[in-house]
Legacy VTK file of the C-alpha trace (Angstrom):
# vtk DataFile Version 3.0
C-alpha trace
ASCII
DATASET POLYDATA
POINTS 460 float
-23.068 20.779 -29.416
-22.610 16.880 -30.374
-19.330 18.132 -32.479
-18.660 19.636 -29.618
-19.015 16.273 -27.440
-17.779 14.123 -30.846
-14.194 16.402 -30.795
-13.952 15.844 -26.486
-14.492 12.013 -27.480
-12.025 11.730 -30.496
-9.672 13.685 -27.819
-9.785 11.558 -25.245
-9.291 8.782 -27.347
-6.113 9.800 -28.636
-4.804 11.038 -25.386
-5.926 7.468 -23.575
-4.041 5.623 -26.382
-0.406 8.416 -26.429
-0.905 7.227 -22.493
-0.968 3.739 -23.014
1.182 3.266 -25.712
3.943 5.790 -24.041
3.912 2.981 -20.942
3.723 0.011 -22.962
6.892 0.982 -24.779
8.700 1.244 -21.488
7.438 -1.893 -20.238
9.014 -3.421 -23.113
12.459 -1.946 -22.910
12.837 -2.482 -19.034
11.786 -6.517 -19.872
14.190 -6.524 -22.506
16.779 -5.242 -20.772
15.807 -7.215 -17.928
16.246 -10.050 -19.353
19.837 -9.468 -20.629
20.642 -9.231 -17.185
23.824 -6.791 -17.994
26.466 -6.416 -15.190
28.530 -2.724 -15.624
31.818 -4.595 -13.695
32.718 -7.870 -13.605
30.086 -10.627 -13.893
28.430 -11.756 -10.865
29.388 -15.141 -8.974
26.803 -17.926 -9.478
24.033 -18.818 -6.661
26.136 -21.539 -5.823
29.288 -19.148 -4.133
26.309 -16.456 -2.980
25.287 -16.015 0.326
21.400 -15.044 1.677
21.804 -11.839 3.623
19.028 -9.713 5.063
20.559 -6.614 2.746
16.755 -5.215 1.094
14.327 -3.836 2.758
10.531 -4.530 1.748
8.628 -1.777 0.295
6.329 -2.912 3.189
7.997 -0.846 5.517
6.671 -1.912 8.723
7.572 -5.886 7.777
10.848 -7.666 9.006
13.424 -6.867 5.997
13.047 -9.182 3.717
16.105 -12.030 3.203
17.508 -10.753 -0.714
20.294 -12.698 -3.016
23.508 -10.765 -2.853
26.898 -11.089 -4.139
29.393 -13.354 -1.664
33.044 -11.529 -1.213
34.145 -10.430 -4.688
36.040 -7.995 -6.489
33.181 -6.607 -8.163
31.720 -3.160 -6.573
28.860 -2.040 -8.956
26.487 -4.434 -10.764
23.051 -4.851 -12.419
21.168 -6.935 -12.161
17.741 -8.441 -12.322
16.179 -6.566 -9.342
18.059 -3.099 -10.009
21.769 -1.378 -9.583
23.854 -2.785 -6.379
26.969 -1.041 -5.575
28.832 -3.217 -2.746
31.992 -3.327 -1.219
34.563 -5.800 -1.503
33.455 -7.718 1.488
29.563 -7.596 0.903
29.283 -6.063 4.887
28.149 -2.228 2.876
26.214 -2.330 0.075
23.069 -0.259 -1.471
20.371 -1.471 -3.554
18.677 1.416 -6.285
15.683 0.612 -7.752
11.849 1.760 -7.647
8.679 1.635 -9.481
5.910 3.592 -11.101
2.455 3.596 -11.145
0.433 5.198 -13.879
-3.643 5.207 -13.758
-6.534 6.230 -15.805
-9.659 6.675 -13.905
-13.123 6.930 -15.676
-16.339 7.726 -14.084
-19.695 6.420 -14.653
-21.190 8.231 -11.078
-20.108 10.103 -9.226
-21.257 11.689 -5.716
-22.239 15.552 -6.792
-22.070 14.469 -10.699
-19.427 15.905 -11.469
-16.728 15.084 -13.929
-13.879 12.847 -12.448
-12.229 11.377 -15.384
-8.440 11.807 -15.204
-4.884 9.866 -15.661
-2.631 10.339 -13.403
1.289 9.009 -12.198
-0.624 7.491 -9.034
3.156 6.966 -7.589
6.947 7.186 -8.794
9.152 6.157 -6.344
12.757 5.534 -6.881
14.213 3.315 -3.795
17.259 3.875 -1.980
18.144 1.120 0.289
20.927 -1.461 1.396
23.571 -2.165 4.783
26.223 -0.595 6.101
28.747 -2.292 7.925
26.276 -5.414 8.122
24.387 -3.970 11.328
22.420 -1.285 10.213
19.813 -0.908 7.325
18.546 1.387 5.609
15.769 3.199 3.065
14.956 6.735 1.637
11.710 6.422 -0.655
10.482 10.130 -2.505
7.439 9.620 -4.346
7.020 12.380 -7.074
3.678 10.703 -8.087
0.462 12.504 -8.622
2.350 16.310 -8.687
3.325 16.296 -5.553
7.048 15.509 -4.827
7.002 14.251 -0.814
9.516 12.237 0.926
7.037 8.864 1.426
9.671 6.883 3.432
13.219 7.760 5.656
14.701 5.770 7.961
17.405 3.196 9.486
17.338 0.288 11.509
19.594 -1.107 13.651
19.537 -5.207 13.246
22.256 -6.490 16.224
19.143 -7.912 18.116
17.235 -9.919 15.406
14.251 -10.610 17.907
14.596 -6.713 19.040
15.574 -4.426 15.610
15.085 -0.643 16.259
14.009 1.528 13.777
13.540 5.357 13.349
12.521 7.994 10.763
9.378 7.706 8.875
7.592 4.929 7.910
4.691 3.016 8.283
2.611 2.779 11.706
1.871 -0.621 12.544
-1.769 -1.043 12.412
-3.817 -1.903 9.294
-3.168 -5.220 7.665
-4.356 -3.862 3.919
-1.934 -0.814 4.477
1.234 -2.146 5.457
1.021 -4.455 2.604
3.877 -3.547 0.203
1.990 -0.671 -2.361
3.116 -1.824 -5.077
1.922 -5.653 -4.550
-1.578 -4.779 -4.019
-4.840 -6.851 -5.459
-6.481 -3.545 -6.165
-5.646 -0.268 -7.516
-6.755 1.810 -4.016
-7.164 0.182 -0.335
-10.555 -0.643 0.719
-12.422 1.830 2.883
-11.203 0.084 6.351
-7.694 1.733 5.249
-9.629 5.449 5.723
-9.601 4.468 9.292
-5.552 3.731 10.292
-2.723 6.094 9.936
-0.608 5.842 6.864
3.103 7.308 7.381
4.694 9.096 9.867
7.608 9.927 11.729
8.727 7.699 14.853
10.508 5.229 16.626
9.540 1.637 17.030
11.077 -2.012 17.719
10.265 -5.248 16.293
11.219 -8.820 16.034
10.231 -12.316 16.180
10.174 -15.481 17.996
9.481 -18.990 17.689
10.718 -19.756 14.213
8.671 -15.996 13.333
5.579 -18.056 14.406
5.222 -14.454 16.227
5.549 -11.298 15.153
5.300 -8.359 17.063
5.938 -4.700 16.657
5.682 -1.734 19.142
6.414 2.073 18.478
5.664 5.489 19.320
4.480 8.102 16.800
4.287 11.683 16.009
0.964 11.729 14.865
-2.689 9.818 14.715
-4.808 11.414 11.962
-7.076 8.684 9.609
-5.873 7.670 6.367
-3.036 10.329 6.526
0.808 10.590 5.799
2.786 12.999 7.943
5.326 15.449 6.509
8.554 14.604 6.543
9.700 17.941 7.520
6.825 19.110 10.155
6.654 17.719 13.895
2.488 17.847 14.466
1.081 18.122 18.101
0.001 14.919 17.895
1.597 12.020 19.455
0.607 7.884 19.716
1.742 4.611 20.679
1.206 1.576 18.510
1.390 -1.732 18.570
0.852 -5.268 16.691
1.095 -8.749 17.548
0.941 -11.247 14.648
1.201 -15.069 14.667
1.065 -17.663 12.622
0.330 -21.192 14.398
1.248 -23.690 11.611
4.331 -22.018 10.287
6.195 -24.960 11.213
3.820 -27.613 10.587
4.134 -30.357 7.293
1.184 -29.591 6.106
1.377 -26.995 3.468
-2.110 -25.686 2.771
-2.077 -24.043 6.639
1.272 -22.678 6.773
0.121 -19.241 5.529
-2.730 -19.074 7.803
-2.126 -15.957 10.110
-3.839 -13.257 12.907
-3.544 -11.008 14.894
-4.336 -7.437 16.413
-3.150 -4.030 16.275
-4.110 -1.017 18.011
-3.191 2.588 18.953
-3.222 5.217 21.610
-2.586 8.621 21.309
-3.391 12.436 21.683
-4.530 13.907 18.824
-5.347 17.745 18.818
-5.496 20.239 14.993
-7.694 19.812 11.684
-9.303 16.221 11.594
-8.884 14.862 7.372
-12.103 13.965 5.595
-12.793 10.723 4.919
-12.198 9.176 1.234
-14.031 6.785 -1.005
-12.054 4.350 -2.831
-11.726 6.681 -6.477
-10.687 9.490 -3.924
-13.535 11.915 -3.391
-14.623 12.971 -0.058
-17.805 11.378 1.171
-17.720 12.512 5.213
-16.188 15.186 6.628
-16.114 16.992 9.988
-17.502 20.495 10.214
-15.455 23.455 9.540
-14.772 24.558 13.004
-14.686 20.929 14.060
-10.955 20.094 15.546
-9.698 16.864 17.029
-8.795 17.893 21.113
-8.005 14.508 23.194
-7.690 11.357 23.542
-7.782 9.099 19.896
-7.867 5.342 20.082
-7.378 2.642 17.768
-8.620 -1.159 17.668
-7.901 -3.654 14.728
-7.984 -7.244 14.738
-6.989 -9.270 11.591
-6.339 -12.200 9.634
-5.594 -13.634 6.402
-5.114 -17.270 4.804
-3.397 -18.378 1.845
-3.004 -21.460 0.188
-1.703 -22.130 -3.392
-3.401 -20.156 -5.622
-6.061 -18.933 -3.617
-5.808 -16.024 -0.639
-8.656 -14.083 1.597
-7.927 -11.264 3.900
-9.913 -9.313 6.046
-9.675 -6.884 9.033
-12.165 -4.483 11.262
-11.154 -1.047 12.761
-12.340 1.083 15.051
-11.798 4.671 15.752
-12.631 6.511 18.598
-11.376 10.143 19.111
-12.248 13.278 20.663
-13.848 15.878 18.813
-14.396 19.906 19.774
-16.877 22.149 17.943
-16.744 25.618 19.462
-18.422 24.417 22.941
-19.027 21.178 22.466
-16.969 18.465 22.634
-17.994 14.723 22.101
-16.774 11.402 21.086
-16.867 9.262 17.851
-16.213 6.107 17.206
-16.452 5.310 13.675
-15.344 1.472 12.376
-15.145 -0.048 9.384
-14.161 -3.387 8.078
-13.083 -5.243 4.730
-12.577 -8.452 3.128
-11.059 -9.468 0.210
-10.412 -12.957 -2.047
-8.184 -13.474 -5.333
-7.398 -16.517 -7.232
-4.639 -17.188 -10.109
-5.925 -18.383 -12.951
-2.957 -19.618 -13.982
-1.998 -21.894 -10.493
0.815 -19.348 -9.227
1.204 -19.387 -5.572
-0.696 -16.375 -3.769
0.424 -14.627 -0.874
0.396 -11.469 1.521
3.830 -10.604 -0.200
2.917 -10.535 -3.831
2.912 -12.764 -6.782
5.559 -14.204 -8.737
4.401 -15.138 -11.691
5.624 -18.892 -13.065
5.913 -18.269 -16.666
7.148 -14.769 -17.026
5.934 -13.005 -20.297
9.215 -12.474 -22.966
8.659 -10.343 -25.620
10.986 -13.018 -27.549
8.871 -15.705 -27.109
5.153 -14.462 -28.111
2.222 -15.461 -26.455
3.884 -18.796 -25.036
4.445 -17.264 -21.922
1.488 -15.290 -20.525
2.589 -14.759 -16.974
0.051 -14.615 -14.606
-3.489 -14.127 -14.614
-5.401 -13.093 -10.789
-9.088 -12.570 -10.523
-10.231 -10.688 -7.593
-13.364 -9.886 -5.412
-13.683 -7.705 -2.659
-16.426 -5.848 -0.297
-15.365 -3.576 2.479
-18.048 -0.746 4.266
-17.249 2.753 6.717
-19.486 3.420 9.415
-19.733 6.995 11.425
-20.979 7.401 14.740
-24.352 9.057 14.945
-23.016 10.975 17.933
-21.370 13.074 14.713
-24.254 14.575 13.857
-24.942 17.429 13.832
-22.612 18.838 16.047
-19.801 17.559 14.482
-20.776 17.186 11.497
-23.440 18.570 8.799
-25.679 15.541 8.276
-27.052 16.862 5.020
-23.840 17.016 3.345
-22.035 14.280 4.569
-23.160 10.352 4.526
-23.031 8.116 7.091
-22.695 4.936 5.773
-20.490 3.999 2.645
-20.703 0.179 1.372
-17.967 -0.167 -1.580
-18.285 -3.620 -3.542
-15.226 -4.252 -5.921
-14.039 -6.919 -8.785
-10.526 -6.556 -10.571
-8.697 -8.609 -13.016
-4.443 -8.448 -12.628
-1.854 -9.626 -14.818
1.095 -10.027 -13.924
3.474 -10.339 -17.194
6.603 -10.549 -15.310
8.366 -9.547 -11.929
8.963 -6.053 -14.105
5.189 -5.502 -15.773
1.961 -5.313 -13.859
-1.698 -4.609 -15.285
-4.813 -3.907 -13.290
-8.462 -3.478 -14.411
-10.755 -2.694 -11.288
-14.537 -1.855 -11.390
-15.695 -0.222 -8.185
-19.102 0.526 -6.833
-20.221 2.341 -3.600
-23.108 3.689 -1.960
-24.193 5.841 0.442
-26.763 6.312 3.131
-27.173 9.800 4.778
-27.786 10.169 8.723
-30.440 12.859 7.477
-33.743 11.531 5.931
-34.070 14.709 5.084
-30.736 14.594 3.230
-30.531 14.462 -0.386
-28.465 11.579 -1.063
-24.795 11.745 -2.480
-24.789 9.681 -5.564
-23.603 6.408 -6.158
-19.509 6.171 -7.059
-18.972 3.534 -10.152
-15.397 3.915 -11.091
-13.430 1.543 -13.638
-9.657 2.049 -12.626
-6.807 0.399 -15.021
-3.155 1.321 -13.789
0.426 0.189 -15.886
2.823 -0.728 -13.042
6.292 -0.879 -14.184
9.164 -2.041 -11.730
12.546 -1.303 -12.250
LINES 1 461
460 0 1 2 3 4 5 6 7 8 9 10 11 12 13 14 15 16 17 18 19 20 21 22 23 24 25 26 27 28 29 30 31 32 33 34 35 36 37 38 39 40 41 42 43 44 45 46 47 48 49 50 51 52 53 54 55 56 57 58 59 60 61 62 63 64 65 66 67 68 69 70 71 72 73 74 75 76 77 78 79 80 81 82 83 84 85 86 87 88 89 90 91 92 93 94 95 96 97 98 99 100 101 102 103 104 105 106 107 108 109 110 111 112 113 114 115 116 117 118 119 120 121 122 123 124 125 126 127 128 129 130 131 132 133 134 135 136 137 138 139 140 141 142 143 144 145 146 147 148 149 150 151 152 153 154 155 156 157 158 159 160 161 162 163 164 165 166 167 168 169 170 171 172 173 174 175 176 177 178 179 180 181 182 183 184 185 186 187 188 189 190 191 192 193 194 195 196 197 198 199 200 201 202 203 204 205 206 207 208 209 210 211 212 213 214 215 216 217 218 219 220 221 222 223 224 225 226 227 228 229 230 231 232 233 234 235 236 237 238 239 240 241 242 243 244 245 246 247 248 249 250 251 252 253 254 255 256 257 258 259 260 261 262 263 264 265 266 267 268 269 270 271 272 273 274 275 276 277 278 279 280 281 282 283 284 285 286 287 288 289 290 291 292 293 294 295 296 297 298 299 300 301 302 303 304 305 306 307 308 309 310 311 312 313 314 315 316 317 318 319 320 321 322 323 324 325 326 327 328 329 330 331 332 333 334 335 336 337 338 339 340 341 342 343 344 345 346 347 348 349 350 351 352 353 354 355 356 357 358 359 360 361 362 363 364 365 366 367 368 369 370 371 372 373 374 375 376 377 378 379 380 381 382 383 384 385 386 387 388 389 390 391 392 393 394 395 396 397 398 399 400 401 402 403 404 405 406 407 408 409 410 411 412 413 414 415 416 417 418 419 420 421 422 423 424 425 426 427 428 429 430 431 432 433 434 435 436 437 438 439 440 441 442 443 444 445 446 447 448 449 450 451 452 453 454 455 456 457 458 459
């Protein structure tokens, strides 16, 4: 029996070390070639003769698109360059942007709820991006994600930009609700969302308009949605019978103001109404097992509500975030029907070692790591904390719900260590720990989760 244990050991050595080296390699090779900044036509014009247009769209989906460096009127049509391929027109007014990321994850278990054994790598997400202009009026995206073994289409649609203060948008993307979610995936502090994220919609298919005003001191967003479910993505290809309207106001008072260290101060509130009827998703810790979860026969038939007000501040190299949700939908077990209103809330801090500036968008880091230069240029350290906790209504139980089976309360406590080598190369090292309280004393209690999550992210 111990060679038994001693051969599973030297096994998943090896395999943990084929992982890491296999991604390390890569990382390598797309910072070398990176940094040789190669352009397939003719060279690009210098920043002096280029013009800021709003051409790329943030992997945030549900942000304004972000302003991106693009090539003034020139003869060259295909180029690459530091941020991926751009193929363009000679005029600049059509162009599209290719480029993506991946995401690869090894996830080892100390605890875990039934004791059973978690342990597993994993491509968490690899998502090529598709995105650009056409005829300067129109933008647009198409995101798959063939992460995890399960190819989906994560993100499809265009937006029509006459009307800066009023841009229309339609396909699939991003409902505008949770603060932690609609921050860009691939520029997050941890490796998962916190468990306030269980609580807001993820993806789905829809309409909406947005815009702002004031010098963007305001932000606002409002849109109607096929679908309302917790913490889930909707199917590209299947209309649901669910149906919601969502919005989100945003401001930030000192945009404008001299004083630096209270520009990035902003709030705001989101919310959601809707009509939600079909199977109801369990609920998820942060390493991704199922802690809650309605009854079998249990099936969402009315009205589902959403409330989430939010904030976050940054200034130089420090940056705090938090936000509080509440659910409240209608739930129908055989005869009876009642209403929950689970909330949950979460708040998280990080600070660069290293000074870099922090911010809701991501972090660039100042001295980018070059494989030429050795250990002269570390790029950028971030240390991070974070504490976030799900409540479910007690009306759940037991009608709803089987209260010796499923918990009640989850608390998750987190600390995680980033480094960001370059704009190409990120590394994450999270330690997570959550608890559980049952709404049945006479319950036996799921055990606690302790999870140590590292993830590769390589941008390309």
């Amino acid at each position: 029996m111990n060679r038994n244990l001693e051969a599973k050991l030297i096994s998943r050595k090896s395999a943990t070390q084929m992982f890491l080296a296999t991604l390390m390699v890569t990382a390598t090779a797309i910072g070398a070639l990176a940094q040789t900044e190669v352009v397939s036509s003719q060279s690009l014009p210098d920043k002096g003769s280029a013009s800021t247009t709003q051409a790329a769209i943030s992997d945030d989906s549900s942000a304004p698109v972000e302003a991106a460096f693009s090539p003034a009127k020139s003869p060259s049509s295909i180029s690459f360059r530091r941020d991926g391929l751009w193929l363009s027109t000679s005029d600049g007014a059509t162009k599209l942007h290719v480029h993506g990321y991946i995401q690869g994850d090894d996830r080892m278990f100390s605890a875990t709820t039934h004791g059973e054994g978690l342990d597993t790598f994993l491509f968490r997400r690899i998502r090529p991006l598709f995105e650009g202009t056409l005829f300067n009026e129109v933008d647009f995206r198409f995101m798959p994600d063939f992460g995890q073994n399960n190819p989906q289409i994560q993100e499809a649609f265009v937006e029509l930009k006459t009307l800066k203060f009023a841009k229309l948008r339609v396909g699939k993307f991003k409902e505008p609700i949770g603060l932690e979610v609609l921050r860009s995936d691939r520029e997050l502090t941890f490796a998962e969302r916190s468990l306030a994220s269980d609580l807001v919609p993820l993806r789905y298919i829809g309409a909406q308009v947005s815009g702002s005003v004031l010098t963007d001191s305001i932000t606002y967003t409002a849109g109607y949605f096929d679908g309302s479910s917790d913490g889930s993505n909707g199917v590209f290809t299947q209309w649901t019978h669910s149906n919601e309207a969502a919005a989100r106001v945003f401001f930030h008072p000192f945009a404008t103001t001299k004083i630096k260290g209270i520009r990035q101060f902003g709030l705001g509130v989101a919310g959601s109404a809707g009509d939600q009827h079909g199977a109801i998703p369990g609920l998820k810790t942060v390493g991704q097992t199922t802690f809650f979860k309605y009854s079998s026969t249990a099936v969402a038939d009315g009205q589902h509500n959403r409330l989430s007000p939010q904030a976050y501040y940054y200034a130089g190299p420090f940056g705090v975030m938090g936000e509080y949700v509440i659910s409240s939908q209608e739930v129908l077990n055989k005869t009876f029907i009642g209403r929950v209103k689970n909330d949950a809330w979460e708040v998280a801090g990080s600070v660069l070692l290293t000074g870099e500036k922090n911010g809701y968008s991501g972090v660039r880091p100042r001295n980018a790591g070059e494989h030429t230069r050795g250990f002269r240029r570390l790029g950028a350290v971030e240390l991070a904390v974070r504490y976030s906790q799900l409540g479910i209504d007690g009306a759940a139980f037991p009608h709803l719900a089987n209260p010796l089976t499923s918990a009640q309360f989850a608390k998750e406590q987190g600390v995680g260590v980033n480094w960001y080598l370059n704009r190409y190369v990120k590394l994450e090292t999270d330690y997570e720990h959550t608890v559980f309280h049952m709404a049945s004393a006479k319950a036996s209690p799921l055990h606690n989760e302790d999870v140590l999550m590292s993830r590769i992210q390589l941008a390309f």
